[in-house]
C-alpha positions as semicolon CSV with decimal commas, in nm:
position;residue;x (nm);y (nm);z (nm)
1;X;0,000;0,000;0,000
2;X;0,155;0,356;-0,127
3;X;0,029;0,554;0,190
4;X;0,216;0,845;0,261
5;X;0,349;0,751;0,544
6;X;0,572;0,493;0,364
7;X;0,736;0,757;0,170
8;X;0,802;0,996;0,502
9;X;0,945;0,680;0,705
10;X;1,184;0,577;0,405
11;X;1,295;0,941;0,359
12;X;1,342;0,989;0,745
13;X;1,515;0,646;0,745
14;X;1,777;0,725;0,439
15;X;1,849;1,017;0,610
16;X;1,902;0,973;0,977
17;X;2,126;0,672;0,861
18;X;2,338;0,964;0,686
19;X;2,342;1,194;0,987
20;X;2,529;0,966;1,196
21;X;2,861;1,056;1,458
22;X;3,071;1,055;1,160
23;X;2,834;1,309;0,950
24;X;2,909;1,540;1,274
25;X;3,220;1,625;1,325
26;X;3,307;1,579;0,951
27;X;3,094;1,840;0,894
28;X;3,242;2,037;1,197
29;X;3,626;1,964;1,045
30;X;3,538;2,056;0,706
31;X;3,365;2,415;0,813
32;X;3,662;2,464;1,043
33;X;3,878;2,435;0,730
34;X;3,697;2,602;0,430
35;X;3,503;2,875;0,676
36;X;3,224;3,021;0,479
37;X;3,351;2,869;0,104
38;X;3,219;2,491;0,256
39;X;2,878;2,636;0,148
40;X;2,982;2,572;-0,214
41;X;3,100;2,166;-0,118
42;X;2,775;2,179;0,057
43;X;2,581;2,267;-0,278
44;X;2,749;2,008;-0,502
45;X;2,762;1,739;-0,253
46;X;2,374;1,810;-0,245
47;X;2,325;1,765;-0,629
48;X;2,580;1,461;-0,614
49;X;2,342;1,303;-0,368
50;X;2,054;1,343;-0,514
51;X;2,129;1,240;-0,848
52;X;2,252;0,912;-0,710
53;X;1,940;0,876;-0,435
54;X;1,689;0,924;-0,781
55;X;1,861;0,721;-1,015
56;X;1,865;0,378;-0,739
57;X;1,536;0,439;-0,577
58;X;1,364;0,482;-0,914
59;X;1,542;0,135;-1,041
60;X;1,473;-0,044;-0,739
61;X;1,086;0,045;-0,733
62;X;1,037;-0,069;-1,110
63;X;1,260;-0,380;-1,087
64;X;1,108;-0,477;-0,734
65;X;1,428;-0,591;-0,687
66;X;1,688;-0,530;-0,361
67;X;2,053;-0,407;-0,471
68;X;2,248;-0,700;-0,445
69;X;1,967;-0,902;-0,673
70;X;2,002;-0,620;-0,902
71;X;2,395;-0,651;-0,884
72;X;2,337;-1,070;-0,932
73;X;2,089;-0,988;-1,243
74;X;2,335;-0,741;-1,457
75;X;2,655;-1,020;-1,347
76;X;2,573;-1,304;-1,174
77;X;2,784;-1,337;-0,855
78;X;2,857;-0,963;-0,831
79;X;2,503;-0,969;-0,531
80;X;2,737;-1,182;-0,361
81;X;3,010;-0,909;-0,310
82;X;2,760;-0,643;-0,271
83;X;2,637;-0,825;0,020
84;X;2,969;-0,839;0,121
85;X;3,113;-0,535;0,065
86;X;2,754;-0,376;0,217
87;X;2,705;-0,581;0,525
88;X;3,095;-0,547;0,628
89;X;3,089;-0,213;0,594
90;X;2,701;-0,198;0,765
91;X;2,878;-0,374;1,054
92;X;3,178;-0,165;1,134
93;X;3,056;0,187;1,087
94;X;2,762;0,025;1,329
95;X;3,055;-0,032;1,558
96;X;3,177;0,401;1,512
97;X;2,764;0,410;1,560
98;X;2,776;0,238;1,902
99;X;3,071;0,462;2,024
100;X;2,858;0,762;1,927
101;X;2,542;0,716;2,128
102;X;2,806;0,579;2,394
103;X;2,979;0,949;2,395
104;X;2,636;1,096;2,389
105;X;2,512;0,926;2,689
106;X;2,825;1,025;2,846
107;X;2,765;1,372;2,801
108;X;2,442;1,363;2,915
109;X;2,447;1,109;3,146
110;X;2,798;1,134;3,315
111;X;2,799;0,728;3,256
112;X;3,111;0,558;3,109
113;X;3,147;0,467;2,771
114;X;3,035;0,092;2,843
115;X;2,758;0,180;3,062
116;X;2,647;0,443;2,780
117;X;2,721;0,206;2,464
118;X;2,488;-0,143;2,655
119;X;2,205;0,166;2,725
120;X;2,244;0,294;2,349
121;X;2,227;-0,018;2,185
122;X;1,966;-0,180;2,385
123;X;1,738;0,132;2,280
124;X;1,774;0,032;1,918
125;X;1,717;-0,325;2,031
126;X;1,400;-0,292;2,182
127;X;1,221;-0,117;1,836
128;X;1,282;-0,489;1,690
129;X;1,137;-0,692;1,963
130;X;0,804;-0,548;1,810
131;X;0,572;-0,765;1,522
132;X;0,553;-0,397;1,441
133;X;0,918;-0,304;1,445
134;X;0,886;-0,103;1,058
135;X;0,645;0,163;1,183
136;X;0,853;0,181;1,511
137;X;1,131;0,275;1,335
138;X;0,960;0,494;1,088
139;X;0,838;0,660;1,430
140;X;1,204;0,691;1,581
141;X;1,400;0,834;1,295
142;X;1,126;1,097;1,239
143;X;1,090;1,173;1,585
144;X;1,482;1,187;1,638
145;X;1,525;1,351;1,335
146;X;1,319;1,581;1,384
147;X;1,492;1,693;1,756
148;X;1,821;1,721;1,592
149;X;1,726;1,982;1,328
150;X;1,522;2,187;1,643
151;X;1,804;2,180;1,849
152;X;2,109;2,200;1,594
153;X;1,867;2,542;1,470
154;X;1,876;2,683;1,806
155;X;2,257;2,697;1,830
156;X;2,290;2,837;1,435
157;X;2,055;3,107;1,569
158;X;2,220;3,154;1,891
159;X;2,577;3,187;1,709
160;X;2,463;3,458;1,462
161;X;2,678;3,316;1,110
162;X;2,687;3,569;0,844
163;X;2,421;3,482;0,587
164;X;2,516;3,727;0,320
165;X;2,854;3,605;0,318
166;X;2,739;3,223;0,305
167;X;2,524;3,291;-0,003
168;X;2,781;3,510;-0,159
169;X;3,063;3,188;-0,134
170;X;2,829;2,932;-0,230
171;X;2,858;3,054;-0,588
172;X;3,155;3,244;-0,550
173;X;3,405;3,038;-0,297
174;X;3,749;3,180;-0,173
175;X;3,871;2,768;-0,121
176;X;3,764;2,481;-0,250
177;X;3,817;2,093;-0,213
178;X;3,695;1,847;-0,434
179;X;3,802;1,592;-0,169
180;X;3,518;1,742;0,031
181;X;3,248;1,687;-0,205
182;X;3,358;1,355;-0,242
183;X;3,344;1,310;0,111
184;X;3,030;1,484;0,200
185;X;2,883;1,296;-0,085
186;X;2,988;0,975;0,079
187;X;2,942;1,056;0,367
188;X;2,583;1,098;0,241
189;X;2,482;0,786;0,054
190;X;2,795;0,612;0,031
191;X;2,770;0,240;0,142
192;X;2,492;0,105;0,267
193;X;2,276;0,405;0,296
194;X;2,225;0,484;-0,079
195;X;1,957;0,170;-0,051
196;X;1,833;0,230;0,282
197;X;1,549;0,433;0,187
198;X;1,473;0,182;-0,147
199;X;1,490;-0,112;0,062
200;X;1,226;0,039;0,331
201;X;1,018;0,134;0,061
202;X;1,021;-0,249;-0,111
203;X;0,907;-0,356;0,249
204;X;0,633;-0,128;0,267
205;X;0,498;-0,293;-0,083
206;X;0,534;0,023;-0,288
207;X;0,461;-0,026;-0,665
208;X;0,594;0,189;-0,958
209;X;0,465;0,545;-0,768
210;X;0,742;0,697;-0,913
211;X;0,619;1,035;-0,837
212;X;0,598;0,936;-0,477
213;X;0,930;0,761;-0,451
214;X;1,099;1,116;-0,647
215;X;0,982;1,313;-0,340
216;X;1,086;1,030;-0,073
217;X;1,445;1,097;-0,201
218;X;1,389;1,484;-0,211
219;X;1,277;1,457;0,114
220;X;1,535;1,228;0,292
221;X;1,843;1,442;0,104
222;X;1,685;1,786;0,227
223;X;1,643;1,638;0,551
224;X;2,025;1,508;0,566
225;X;2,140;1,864;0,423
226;X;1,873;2,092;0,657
227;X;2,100;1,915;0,926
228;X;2,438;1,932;0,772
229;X;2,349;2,312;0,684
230;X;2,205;2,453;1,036
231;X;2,506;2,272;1,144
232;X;2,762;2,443;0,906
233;X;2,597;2,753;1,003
234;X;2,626;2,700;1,375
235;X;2,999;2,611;1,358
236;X;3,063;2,919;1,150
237;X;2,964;3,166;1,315
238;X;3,167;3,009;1,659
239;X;3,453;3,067;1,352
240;X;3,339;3,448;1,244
241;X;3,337;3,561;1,647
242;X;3,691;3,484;1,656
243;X;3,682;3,141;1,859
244;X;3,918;2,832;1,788
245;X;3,763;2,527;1,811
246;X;3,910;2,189;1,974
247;X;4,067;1,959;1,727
248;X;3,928;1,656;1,919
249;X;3,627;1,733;1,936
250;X;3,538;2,033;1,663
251;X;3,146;1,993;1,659
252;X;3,090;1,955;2,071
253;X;3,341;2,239;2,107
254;X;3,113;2,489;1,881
255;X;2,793;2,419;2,069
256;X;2,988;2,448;2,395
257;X;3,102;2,864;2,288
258;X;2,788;2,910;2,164
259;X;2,570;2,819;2,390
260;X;2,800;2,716;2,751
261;X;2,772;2,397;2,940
262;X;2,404;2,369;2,834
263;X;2,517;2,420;2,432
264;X;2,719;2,128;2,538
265;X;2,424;1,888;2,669
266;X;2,222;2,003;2,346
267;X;2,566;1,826;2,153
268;X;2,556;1,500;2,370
269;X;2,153;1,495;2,273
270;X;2,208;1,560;1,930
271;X;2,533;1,335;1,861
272;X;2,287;0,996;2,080
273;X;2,007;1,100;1,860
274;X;2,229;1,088;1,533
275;X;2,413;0,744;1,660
276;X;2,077;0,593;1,780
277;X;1,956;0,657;1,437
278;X;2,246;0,557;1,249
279;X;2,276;0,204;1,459
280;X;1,888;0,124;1,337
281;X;1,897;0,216;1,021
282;X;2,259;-0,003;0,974
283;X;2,150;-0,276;1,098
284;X;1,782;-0,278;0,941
285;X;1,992;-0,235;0,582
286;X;2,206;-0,442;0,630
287;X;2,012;-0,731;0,682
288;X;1,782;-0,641;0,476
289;X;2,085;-0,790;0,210
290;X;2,050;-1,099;0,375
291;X;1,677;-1,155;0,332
292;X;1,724;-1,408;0,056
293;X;1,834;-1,663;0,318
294;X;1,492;-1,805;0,432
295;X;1,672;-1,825;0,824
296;X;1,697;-1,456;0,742
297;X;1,368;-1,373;0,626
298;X;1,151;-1,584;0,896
299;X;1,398;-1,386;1,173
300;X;1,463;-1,078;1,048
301;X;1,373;-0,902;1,373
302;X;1,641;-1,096;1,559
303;X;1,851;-1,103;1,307
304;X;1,868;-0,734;1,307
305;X;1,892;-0,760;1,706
306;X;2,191;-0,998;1,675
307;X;2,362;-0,740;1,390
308;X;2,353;-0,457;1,701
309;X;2,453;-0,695;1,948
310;X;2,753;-0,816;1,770
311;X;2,839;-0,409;1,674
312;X;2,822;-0,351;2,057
313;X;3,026;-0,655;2,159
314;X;3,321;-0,521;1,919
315;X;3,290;-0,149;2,053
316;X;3,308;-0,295;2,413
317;X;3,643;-0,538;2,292
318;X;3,823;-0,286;2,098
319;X;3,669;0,097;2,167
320;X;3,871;0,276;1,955
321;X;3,836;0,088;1,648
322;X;4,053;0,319;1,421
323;X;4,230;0,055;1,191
324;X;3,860;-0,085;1,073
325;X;3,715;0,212;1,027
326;X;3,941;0,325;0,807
327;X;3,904;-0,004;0,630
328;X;3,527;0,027;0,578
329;X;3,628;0,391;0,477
330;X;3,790;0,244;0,200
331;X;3,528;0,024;0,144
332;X;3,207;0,272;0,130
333;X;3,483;0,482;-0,152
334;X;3,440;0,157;-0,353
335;X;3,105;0,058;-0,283
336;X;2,896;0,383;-0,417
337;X;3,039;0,364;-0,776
338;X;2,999;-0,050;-0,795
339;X;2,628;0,005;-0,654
340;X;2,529;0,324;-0,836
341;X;2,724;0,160;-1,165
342;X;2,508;-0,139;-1,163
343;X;2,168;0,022;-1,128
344;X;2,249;0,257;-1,375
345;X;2,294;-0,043;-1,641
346;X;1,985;-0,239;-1,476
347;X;1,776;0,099;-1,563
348;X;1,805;-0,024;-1,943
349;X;1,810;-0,414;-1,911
350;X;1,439;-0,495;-2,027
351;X;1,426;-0,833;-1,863
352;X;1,454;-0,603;-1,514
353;X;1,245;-0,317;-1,568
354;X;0,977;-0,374;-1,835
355;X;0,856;-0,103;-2,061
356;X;0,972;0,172;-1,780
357;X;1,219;0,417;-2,001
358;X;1,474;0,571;-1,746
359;X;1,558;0,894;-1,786
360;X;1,867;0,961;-1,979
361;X;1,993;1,278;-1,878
362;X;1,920;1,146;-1,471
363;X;2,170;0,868;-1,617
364;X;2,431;1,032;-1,748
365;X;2,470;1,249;-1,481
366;X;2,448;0,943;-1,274
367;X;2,786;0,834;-1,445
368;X;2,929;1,149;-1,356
369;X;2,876;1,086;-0,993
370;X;3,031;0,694;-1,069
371;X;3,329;0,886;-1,227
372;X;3,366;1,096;-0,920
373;X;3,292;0,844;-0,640
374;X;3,569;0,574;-0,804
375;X;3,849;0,881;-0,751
376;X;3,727;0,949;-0,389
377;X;3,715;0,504;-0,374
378;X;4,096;0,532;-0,514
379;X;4,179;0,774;-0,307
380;X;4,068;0,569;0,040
381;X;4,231;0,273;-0,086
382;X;4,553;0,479;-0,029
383;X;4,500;0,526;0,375
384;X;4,486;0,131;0,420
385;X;4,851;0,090;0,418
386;X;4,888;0,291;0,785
387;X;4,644;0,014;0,885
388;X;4,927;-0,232;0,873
C-alpha cells in the first residue's frame, strides 16, 4: 500500500542513517577548514546526492528488486560481493555508531562509555522486539530527526553566522576541495545508505509510484542537508566571532562557545540521537541484504537484534576501532560507484524493468557521480597501508 506515510518513514530512514557521529564532526572539520567557502561543497555534494538517491530508488521500485539481486541480475555473482562489501561495511561503521550514542550518553548522562554504549544499543534493540518493528522505526528516525534539526537550529541562531557572506561563497568560494564533495557525498549515501530508503520502501509494498518515490528521495536528502546546513551555520559563526575550536572534538566544542555547558548537553543529545539513528537504520539495511536466506527472512527481527549486538560486543572489545574504520572507509569509496554503476545499467536491461524508459539525462549524470565516487574510492584505498 503507497500511503504516505511509507514515503516519510523511508525518507526519514535514508536520512538519519546519513546523519550519523561521523556526519558530525566531519561536517564540523570541514567548516573549520573552508570557513564560509564549505557552502559551495555543501551545494554540489547536495546535487551529487541526489542524483545518485533518484537514479537507485527509481530502479529499485520498477525492478522490485533489492541491490544486491540487481547486482546478481546485470553479473551473476557480483550480489554476492555487494552483500559483502555492504554488510561489512554496515557492521563496522555500526561499531563508530555504538561509540557515538556511547559518547552521547556520556555527556548527558555522566555514565562511562560501556555503561552508555549497553544503554544505546539496547534502545535500538528494543524497536525490533516489536511484530511492528517497521512503523517503530519509521516513528524513531522521524521523531529523532526531527529533535536534531530543532536543536542543531537553536545553536545556528544563537551563534549569529553571516548569511550574506554564506550565499555570496556558495557561488563564489574563496577555497575549494573536491576531496570534500567527495566526502560529503559519501558521507551521504555512500555504502549502505544509498539503498536504505529503497529497501524500506520495497518492504512497505510500494509499486511503480514513481512520483511518490521522487519526493521520498527529495525529502530524505533535504532532511540530511537541513542538518548538515544549520550545522555548518552553527559552527561558523563560533569561527566568524573569533573562537578556535578543539581539534578533538570540533562539533561539541562549537555548541559548547555558543551556547556554555548547556550548548554542550544540546551536543551529547544531538550526537545519541544521530548514533541511535544511524545504529537502526545499519542494521535494518544491512540485513535487509540478507533476506534471501529463508533463516533470514523468517527472523529478520532478531537477526537485526543480533547485527547490534555483535556491533556492541566489538565497541566494548576494541573501543577505539581506528584501523577498521578506516578499512570500511575504503570500502564505502568503492562501494557507491559498484552500486550506483550497476543500477544505472539495470535501468536499461528490459528483462529487469519492463517497458519503464529511465531517464537519460538522470543517467548520465548518474555516471558522472560513478566517475567521481571511483576517484574518492581510489583515493581511500591509499590510507589502508597505515592500517598495517
Amino acid at each position: 500500500m503507497n500511503s504516505k506515510s511509507a514515503f516519510v518513514g523511508a525518507a526519514f530512514l535514508m536520512a538519519t542513517s546519513a546523519i550519523g557521529p561521523g556526519f558530525l564532526t566531519q561536517t564540523a572539520q570541514f567548516t573549520q577548514s573552508l570557513g564560509s567557502s564549505f557552502a559551495c561543497v555543501l551545494l554540489l555534494s547536495v546535487g551529487m546526492s541526489l542524483i545518485a538517491q533518484l537514479n537507485v530508488w527509481r530502479i529499485l521500485i520498477v525492478s522490485q528488486k533489492r541491490g544486491h539481486e540487481i547486482a546478481s541480475a546485470v553479473l551473476p555473482g557480483l550480489g554476492g560481493l555487494l552483500i559483502v562489501f555492504i554488510c561489512f561495511g554496515g557492521l563496522v561503521f555500526n561499531v563508530g555508531n555504538v561509540g557515538g550514542v556511547a559518547l552521547g550518553m556520556q555527556i548527558l548522562t555522566g555514565l562511562d562509555l560501556k555503561s552508555g554504549a549497553l544503554l544505546g544499543a539496547s534502545l535500538g534493540m528494543l524497536i525490533f522486539v516489536s511484530k511492528r518493528a517497521g512503523a517503530l522505526m519509521d516513528k524513531l528516525t522521524q521523531i529523532l530527526g526531527a529533535l536534531m534539526i530543532l536543536l542543531v537550529g537553536y545553536i545556528a541562531l544563537s551563534t549569529t553566522p553571516p548569511l550574506t557572506q554564506v550565499v555570496k561563497a556558495a557561488i563564489m568560494p574563496s577555497e575549494f576541495s573536491i576531496l570534500a564533495v567527495l566526502t560529503l557525498s559519501g558521507g551521504t549515501i555512500g555504502g549502505y545508505i544509498i539503498f536504505a530508503g529503497g529497501h524500506r520502501l520495497l518492504d512497505s509494498g510500494v509499486k511503480h509510484d514513481l512520483k511518490q518515490v521522487d519526493f521520498s528521495a527529495y525529502l530524505g536528502i533535504g532532511i540530511a542537508t537541513l542538518v548538515r546546513l544549520l550545522l555548518f551555520l552553527a559552527v561558523l559563526g563560533v569561527l566568524d566571532a573569533g573562537h578556535v575550536l578543539d581539534k578533538a572534538n570540533p562539533a561539541g566544542s562549537a555548541f559548547k562557545i555558543a551556547a556554555g555547558d548547556w550548548g554542550y548537553k544540546i551536543f551529547g543529545m544531538v550526537f545519541m540521537a544521530a548514533s541511535l539513528t544511524s545504529i537502526v537504520g545499519a542494521a535494518y539495511t544491512s540485513v535487509s541484504f540478507l533476506k534471501g536466506f529463508a533463516l533470514v527472512r523468517a527472523h529478520e527481527n532478531g537477526c537485526i537484534i543480533g547485527f547490534i549486538v555483535v556491533s556492541t560486543l566489538l565497541f566494548m572489545l576494541i573501543q577505539r576501532p581506528i584501523a577498521l574504520l578506516i578499512i570500511a572507509g575504503a570500502l564505502n569509496g568503492l562501494i557507491l560507484p559498484l552500486s550506483l554503476g550497476v543500477v544505472l545499467i539495470a535501468g536499461y536491461k528490459k528483462d529487469l524493468v519492463g517497458s519503464y524508459q529511465h531517464s537519460k539525462i538522470l543517467a548520465c549524470l548518474g555516471v558522472v557521480v560513478v566517475l567521481f565516487s571511483a576517484y574518492l574510492g581510489g583515493l581511500s584505498l591509499k590510507h589502508l597501508g597505515s592500517v598495517f
